[in-house]
N, C-alpha and C positions, 0 to 999 in steps of 0.2 A: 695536628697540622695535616697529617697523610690524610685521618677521617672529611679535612674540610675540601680539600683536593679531589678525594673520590667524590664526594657530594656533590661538587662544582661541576666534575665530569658527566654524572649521570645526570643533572637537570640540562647540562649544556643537548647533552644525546639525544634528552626529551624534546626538549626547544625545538632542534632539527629536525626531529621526526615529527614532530607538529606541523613544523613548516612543509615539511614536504609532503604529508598529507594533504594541506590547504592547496599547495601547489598543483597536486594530482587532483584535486576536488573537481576543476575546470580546465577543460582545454582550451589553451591562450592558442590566438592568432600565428600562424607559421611563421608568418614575415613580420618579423621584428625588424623595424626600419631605425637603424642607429646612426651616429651623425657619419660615422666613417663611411656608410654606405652609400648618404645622403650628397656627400662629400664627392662620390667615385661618381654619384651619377649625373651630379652635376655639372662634373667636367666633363661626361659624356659626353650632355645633352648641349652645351657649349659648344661640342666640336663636330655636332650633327649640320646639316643642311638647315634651312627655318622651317621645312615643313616635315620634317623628320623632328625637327626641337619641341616643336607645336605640338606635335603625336605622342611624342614621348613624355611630356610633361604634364598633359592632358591623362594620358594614361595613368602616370605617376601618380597624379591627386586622387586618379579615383580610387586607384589602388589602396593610396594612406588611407581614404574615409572608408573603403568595404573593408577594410581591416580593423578600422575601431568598432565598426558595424560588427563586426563580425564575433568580438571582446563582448558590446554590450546586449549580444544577444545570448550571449553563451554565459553571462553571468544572470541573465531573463529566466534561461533556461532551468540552472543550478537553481534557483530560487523557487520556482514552478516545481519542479521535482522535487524537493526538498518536502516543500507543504502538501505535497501529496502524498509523498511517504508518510509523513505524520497524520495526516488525515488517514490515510485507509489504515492505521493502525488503529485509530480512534472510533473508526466506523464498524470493523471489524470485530470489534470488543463486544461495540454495542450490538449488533448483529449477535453475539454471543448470548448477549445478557437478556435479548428480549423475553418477556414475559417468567425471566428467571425466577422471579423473588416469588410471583403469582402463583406457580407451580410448585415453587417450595412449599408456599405455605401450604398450598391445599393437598400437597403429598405427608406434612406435617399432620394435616388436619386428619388424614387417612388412617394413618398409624395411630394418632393419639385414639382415635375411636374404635379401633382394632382392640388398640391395648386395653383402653378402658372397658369394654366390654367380653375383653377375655374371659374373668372370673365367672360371668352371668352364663355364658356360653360353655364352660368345664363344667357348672352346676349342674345346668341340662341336660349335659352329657352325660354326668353322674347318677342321675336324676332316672335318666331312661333307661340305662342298664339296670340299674335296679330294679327298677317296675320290670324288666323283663326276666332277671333272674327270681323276681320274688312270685312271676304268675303260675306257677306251680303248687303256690300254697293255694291252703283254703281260706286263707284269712280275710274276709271280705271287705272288713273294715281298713286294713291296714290300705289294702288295695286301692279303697276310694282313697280314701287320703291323701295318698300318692299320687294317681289320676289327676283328684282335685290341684295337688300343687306341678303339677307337670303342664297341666291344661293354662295356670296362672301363668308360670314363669315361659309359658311358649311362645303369651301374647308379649310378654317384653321380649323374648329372642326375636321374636319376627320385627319389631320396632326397632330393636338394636341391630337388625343385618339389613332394614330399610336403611335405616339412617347412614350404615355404614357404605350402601350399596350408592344412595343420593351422594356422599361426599366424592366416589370412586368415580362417578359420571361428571360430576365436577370435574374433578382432579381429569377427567380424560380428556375433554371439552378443550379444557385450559390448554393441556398439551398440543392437540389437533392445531388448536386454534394459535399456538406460539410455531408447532409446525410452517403452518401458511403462512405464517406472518416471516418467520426467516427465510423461507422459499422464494417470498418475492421480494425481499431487500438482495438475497443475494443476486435474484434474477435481475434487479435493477444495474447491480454492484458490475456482474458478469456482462453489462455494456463496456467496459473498459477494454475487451479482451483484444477489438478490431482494434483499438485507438492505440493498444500496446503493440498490437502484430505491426501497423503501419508508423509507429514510430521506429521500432527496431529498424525497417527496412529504410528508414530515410537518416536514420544515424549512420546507418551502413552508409550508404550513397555519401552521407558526408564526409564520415571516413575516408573511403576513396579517393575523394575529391583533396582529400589533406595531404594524401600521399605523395598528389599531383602537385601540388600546391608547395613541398618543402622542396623538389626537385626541381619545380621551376624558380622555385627563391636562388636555390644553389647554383642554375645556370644567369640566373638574372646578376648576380653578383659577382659570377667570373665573367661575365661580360662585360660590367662597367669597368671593372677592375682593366681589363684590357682597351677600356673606352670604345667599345662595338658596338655600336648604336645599332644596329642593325639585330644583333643577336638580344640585347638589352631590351628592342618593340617587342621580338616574339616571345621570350619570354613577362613581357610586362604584359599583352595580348593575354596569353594563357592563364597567366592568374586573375586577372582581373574576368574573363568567361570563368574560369574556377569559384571563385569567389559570390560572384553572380549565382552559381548553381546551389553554393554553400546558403548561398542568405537566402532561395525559396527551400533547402531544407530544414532551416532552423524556424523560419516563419512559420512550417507547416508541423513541426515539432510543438513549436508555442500554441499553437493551434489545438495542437491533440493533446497538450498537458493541459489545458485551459478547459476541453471536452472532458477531461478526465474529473478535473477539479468540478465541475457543474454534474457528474454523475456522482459522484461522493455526496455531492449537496444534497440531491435527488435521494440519493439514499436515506441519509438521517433524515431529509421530510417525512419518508416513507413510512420509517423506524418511531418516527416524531421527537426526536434527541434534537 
């Protein structure tokens, strides 16, 4: 029973910790408009002047809609980011992998020809020292002999370090040539850079602007609460020029995640993935 308890405990912890991940994933709108709020401002806006009622309810609507604005852009956004993360993980790889297998092989192909004509290559070796330790003698005959099969086995050493030499120019080529081919996927790639410096800087800006924005919620709601029509415009004024500035940062974010997402494209065209 104690085991089913602990169990229950830890999936419950998980649960939560899931949720509030999900939670933290996106920033929700400052102004949560709830009925009690809805409520306080209504009896405000009832005990304003009609052209103070007018201003403030006017205000109020725009308020609610740049704050759903505000929800469905920021869930635009998460979304956008998200497949770009995954993308440049994907691109990135393959940037990795260009002309991988090509290079293997023909680094493959280097060494088997190496190998294979090692023993051909010690012969010759063996071959020439000999002929030079035996020039001393007088043995004329043994001499041509030797000569003779030194002069044989030269013409396959020189075919076998041709051969070996043609595969290594391969084998260099292929490199060079996977070289430039990653140099300009990534120089395509390192377009992102400006679109990342200028998005940090308009997250920032929105930030700020959020800061502004939970402060004015908190004066906006002890004003209705006191029915201040008057304190309730400026701060409904304020958020709503907040909010306003909020939605050309997120637009100009969508923007440069959407730029980012067409230089990824650009890449694997490049890459041809």
């Amino acid at each position: 029973m104690m085991n089913l308890c602990r169990s229950a405990a830890i999936t419950l912890l998980s649960l939560l910790i899931a949720l509030a991940t999900l939670a933290g994933s996106a920033s929700a709108s400052p102004t949560v408009i709830t009925a009690s709020v809805r409520a306080s401002f209504d009896l405000t806006a009832a005990a304003a002047e009609s052209t103070v009622r007018v201003r403030l309810k006017s205000q109020y609507s725009e308020l609610s809609l740049l704050s759903a604005q505000y929800d469905s852009r920021e869930v635009q956004i998460r979304a956008l980011h998200d497949q770009n993360a995954e993308s440049l993980i994907v691109v990135r790889e393959a940037i990795k992998n260009i002309d991988q297998a090509s290079v293997a092989r023909l680094t493959a192909a280097v060494s088997s020809a190496k190998e294979r004509y090692q023993p051909l290559f010690d012969q010759y070796s063996v071959l020439n020292k000999r002929i030079s330790l035996l020039k001393g003698l007088k043995d004329k005959t043994l001499n041509s002999v030797l000569k003779a099969q030194s002069e044989a086995m030269k013409l396959l050493v020189q075919l076998a370090r041709q051969e070996i030499r043609d595969k290594e120019a391969l084998l260099k080529a292929a490199k060079d040539t996977r070289t430039k081919r990653v140099a300009a996927a990534r120089k395509i790639l390192a377009g992102m850079d400006n679109a990342q410096i200028s998005m940090k800087s308009q997250k920032s800006a929105a930030s700020a602007l959020n800061k502004r924005l939970t402060a004015d919620w908190s004066d906006f709601k002890a004003a209705v609460r006191k029915q201040n029509s008057v304190l309730a415009g400026q701060s409904l004024s304020s958020m709503v020029s907040g909010y306003r500035q909020i939605a050309a940062s997120k637009l100009k974010i969508i923007e440069l995640e959407q730029k980012i997402a067409a230089i990824i494209t650009a890449t694997h065209k490049q890459i041809g993935t």
